[in-house]
N, C-alpha and C positions, 0 to 999 in steps of 0.2 A: 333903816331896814337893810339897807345893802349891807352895812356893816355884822350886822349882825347875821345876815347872810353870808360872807366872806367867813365870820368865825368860825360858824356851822359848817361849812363847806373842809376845810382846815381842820374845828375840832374833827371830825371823820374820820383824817386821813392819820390821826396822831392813835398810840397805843391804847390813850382813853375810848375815842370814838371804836376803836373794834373791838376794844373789850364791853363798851355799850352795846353793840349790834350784835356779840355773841350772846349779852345778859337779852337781850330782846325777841333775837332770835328763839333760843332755848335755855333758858336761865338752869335747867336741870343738868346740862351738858357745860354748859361754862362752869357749876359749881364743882361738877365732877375734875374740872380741868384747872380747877385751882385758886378763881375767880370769887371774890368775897360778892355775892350778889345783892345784899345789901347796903353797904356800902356803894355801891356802882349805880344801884338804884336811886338811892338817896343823892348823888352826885349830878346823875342825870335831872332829878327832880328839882334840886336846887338852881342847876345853868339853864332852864328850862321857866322856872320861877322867877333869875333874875331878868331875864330876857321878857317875857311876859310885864314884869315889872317897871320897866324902863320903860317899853312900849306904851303901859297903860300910864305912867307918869307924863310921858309927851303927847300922848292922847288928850288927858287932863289941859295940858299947858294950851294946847291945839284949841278945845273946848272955854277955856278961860275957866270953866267953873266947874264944878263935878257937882253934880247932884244924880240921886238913883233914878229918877224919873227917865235918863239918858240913856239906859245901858236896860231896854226891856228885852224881852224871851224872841222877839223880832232878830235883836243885833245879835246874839246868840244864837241864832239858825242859821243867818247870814257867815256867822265864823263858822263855824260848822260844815255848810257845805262847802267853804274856799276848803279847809282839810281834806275833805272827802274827792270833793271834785279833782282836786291836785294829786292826792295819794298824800295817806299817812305814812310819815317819815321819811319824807324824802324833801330836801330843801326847796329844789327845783318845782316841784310840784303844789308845795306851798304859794310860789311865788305866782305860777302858771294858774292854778287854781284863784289866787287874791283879783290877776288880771281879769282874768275870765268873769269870776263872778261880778264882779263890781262892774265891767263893763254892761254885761245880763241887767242887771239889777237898775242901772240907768236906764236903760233902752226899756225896760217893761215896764217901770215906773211912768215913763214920760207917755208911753203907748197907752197905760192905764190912767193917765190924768187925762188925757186927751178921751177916753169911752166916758170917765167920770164928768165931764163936760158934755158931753152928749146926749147920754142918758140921765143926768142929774141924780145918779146914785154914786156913792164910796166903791167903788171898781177896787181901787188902791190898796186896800185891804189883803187882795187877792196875791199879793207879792209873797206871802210868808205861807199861802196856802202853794205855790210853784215852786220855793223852795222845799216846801217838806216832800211834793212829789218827785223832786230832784233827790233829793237825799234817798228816798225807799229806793227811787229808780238805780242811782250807783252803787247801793249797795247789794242789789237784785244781779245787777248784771255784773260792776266789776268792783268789787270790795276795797281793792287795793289802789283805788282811782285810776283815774283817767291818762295818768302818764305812767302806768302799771299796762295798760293795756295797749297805749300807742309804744310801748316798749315789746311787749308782744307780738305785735302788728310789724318791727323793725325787723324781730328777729325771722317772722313767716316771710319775709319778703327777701331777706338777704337767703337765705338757702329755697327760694320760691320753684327753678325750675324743678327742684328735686325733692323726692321723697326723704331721703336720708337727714 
Protein backbone atom coordinates (compact mmCIF):
# COMPACT_ATOMS: atom_id res chain seq x y z
CA UNK A 1 0.00 0.00 0.00
CA UNK A 2 2.56 2.54 0.92
CA UNK A 3 4.26 1.68 -2.12
CA UNK A 4 1.89 2.15 -4.18
CA UNK A 5 1.20 5.20 -2.40
CA UNK A 6 4.77 6.64 -2.85
CA UNK A 7 4.04 6.04 -6.64
CA UNK A 8 0.84 8.05 -6.78
CA UNK A 9 2.17 10.76 -4.76
CA UNK A 10 5.34 11.06 -7.48
CA UNK A 11 3.26 9.91 -10.48
CA UNK A 12 1.44 13.63 -9.77
CA UNK A 13 4.26 15.52 -9.58
CA UNK A 14 5.66 14.09 -13.18
CA UNK A 15 4.37 15.68 -16.66
CA UNK A 16 1.89 12.56 -16.89
CA UNK A 17 0.16 13.24 -13.54
CA UNK A 18 -0.69 17.02 -14.66
CA UNK A 19 -1.51 16.25 -17.84
CA UNK A 20 -3.93 13.65 -15.83
CA UNK A 21 -5.53 16.39 -13.63
CA UNK A 22 -5.86 18.80 -16.66
CA UNK A 23 -7.74 15.61 -18.58
CA UNK A 24 -9.80 15.32 -15.20
CA UNK A 25 -10.13 18.65 -14.40
CA UNK A 26 -11.64 19.67 -17.91
CA UNK A 27 -10.80 17.32 -20.58
CA UNK A 28 -12.57 19.95 -23.21
CA UNK A 29 -9.78 22.64 -22.19
CA UNK A 30 -6.83 20.13 -22.14
CA UNK A 31 -8.03 18.84 -25.69
CA UNK A 32 -8.08 22.35 -26.88
CA UNK A 33 -4.36 22.69 -25.31
CA UNK A 34 -3.10 19.88 -27.18
CA UNK A 35 -3.61 16.86 -24.86
CA UNK A 36 -4.78 13.51 -26.81
CA UNK A 37 -7.51 12.78 -23.98
CA UNK A 38 -8.01 9.60 -24.88
CA UNK A 39 -5.01 8.36 -24.74
CA UNK A 40 -4.43 10.00 -21.16
CA UNK A 41 -7.59 8.53 -20.24
CA UNK A 42 -6.91 5.17 -21.28
CA UNK A 43 -3.42 5.60 -19.39
CA UNK A 44 -4.92 6.64 -16.23
CA UNK A 45 -7.42 3.67 -16.59
CA UNK A 46 -4.77 1.03 -17.10
CA UNK A 47 -2.05 2.49 -13.75
CA UNK A 48 -5.34 2.51 -11.89
CA UNK A 49 -6.23 -1.17 -13.26
CA UNK A 50 -2.82 -2.43 -12.54
CA UNK A 51 -2.85 -1.19 -9.04
CA UNK A 52 -6.28 -2.36 -8.28
CA UNK A 53 -4.96 -5.62 -9.58
CA UNK A 54 -2.00 -6.36 -7.54
CA UNK A 55 -4.03 -5.18 -4.68
CA UNK A 56 -6.77 -7.50 -5.32
CA UNK A 57 -4.06 -10.42 -6.17
CA UNK A 58 -2.53 -10.05 -2.45
CA UNK A 59 -5.93 -9.73 -1.15
CA UNK A 60 -6.48 -13.27 -2.62
CA UNK A 61 -2.96 -14.54 -1.40
CA UNK A 62 -4.18 -12.82 2.24
CA UNK A 63 -7.58 -14.90 1.86
CA UNK A 64 -5.78 -18.12 0.82
CA UNK A 65 -8.75 -18.72 -1.52
CA UNK A 66 -10.92 -16.55 -3.70
CA UNK A 67 -14.36 -17.58 -4.00
CA UNK A 68 -17.32 -14.88 -4.87
CA UNK A 69 -19.24 -15.63 -1.76
CA UNK A 70 -16.22 -13.04 -0.23
CA UNK A 71 -16.49 -10.06 -2.07
CA UNK A 72 -20.52 -9.27 -1.50
CA UNK A 73 -22.38 -5.55 -2.14
CA UNK A 74 -21.35 -5.19 1.79
CA UNK A 75 -17.39 -4.98 0.90
CA UNK A 76 -18.31 -2.77 -1.94
CA UNK A 77 -20.13 0.02 0.24
CA UNK A 78 -17.43 -0.44 2.72
CA UNK A 79 -14.74 0.71 -0.33
CA UNK A 80 -16.92 3.16 -1.35
CA UNK A 81 -17.35 5.12 1.48
CA UNK A 82 -13.17 4.95 2.55
CA UNK A 83 -13.32 7.02 -1.22
CA UNK A 84 -15.92 9.28 -0.46
CA UNK A 85 -15.17 9.76 3.08
CA UNK A 86 -11.27 10.64 2.17
CA UNK A 87 -11.98 12.65 -1.07
CA UNK A 88 -11.96 11.38 -4.52
CA UNK A 89 -8.67 11.84 -5.93
CA UNK A 90 -6.60 12.55 -3.75
CA UNK A 91 -4.02 10.06 -2.31
CA UNK A 92 -3.87 11.24 1.06
CA UNK A 93 -7.60 11.06 1.47
CA UNK A 94 -7.72 7.57 0.31
CA UNK A 95 -5.47 6.59 2.98
CA UNK A 96 -7.18 8.96 5.84
CA UNK A 97 -10.44 7.71 4.58
CA UNK A 98 -9.26 3.55 4.64
CA UNK A 99 -8.05 4.73 8.47
CA UNK A 100 -11.11 6.04 9.48
CA UNK A 101 -13.51 3.83 8.00
CA UNK A 102 -12.11 0.62 9.05
CA UNK A 103 -11.51 1.88 12.47
CA UNK A 104 -15.65 3.02 12.42
CA UNK A 105 -16.47 -0.27 11.09
CA UNK A 106 -14.75 -2.21 14.05
CA UNK A 107 -15.96 -0.21 16.78
CA UNK A 108 -19.78 -0.46 15.56
CA UNK A 109 -19.32 -3.94 14.66
CA UNK A 110 -18.27 -4.99 18.22
CA UNK A 111 -20.90 -2.18 19.64
CA UNK A 112 -23.41 -4.08 17.50
CA UNK A 113 -22.46 -7.76 18.50
CA UNK A 114 -22.44 -6.83 21.91
CA UNK A 115 -26.86 -5.20 21.34
CA UNK A 116 -27.08 -8.63 19.28
CA UNK A 117 -26.21 -10.44 22.44
CA UNK A 118 -28.59 -8.57 24.42
CA UNK A 119 -31.38 -8.52 22.49
CA UNK A 120 -31.09 -11.91 20.73
CA UNK A 121 -31.71 -10.24 17.31
CA UNK A 122 -29.06 -9.78 14.18
CA UNK A 123 -28.24 -5.89 15.12
CA UNK A 124 -25.16 -6.57 12.85
CA UNK A 125 -26.82 -6.30 9.86
CA UNK A 126 -27.24 -2.63 10.57
CA UNK A 127 -23.52 -1.93 9.54
CA UNK A 128 -24.13 -1.61 5.67
CA UNK A 129 -27.50 0.26 6.57
CA UNK A 130 -24.76 3.24 8.61
CA UNK A 131 -22.65 3.12 5.75
CA UNK A 132 -25.12 4.02 3.02
CA UNK A 133 -26.31 6.84 5.56
CA UNK A 134 -22.79 7.90 5.49
CA UNK A 135 -22.41 7.92 1.93
CA UNK A 136 -25.96 10.06 1.19
CA UNK A 137 -24.68 12.21 4.35
CA UNK A 138 -21.03 13.19 2.38
CA UNK A 139 -22.21 13.53 -0.39
CA UNK A 140 -25.11 16.11 0.89
CA UNK A 141 -22.79 18.06 2.73
CA UNK A 142 -19.24 17.76 1.16
CA UNK A 143 -18.94 15.90 -2.30
CA UNK A 144 -15.29 16.24 -2.48
CA UNK A 145 -14.75 14.40 1.07
CA UNK A 146 -13.84 15.09 4.17
CA UNK A 147 -10.22 16.23 3.48
CA UNK A 148 -11.71 18.64 0.76
CA UNK A 149 -13.28 20.26 3.57
CA UNK A 150 -10.80 20.19 6.36
CA UNK A 151 -8.74 21.81 3.59
CA UNK A 152 -11.29 24.47 3.50
CA UNK A 153 -11.59 24.83 7.10
CA UNK A 154 -7.24 25.42 6.92
CA UNK A 155 -7.68 27.83 4.50
CA UNK A 156 -11.02 29.96 6.71
CA UNK A 157 -8.65 29.84 9.53
CA UNK A 158 -5.23 30.89 8.13
CA UNK A 159 -6.81 34.38 6.77
CA UNK A 160 -9.54 34.07 9.91
CA UNK A 161 -9.12 37.60 11.72
CA UNK A 162 -9.96 39.15 8.22
CA UNK A 163 -12.49 39.55 5.79
CA UNK A 164 -10.24 39.69 2.74
Amino acid sequence: MLLFAMLSLNLSRTGVGRTFRAVRDNDLAAAVLGVDVFKNKLLAFAVGGFMIGVSGGLYGFYLGYVDPENFEIALTLEHYVMLLFGGLGRVWGALIGVGVVTFVQKSLLGFLQEVSAATGTNATALVSVFFGTIIIVVLAVEPKGVLAALGQLKDYLRNWPYAY
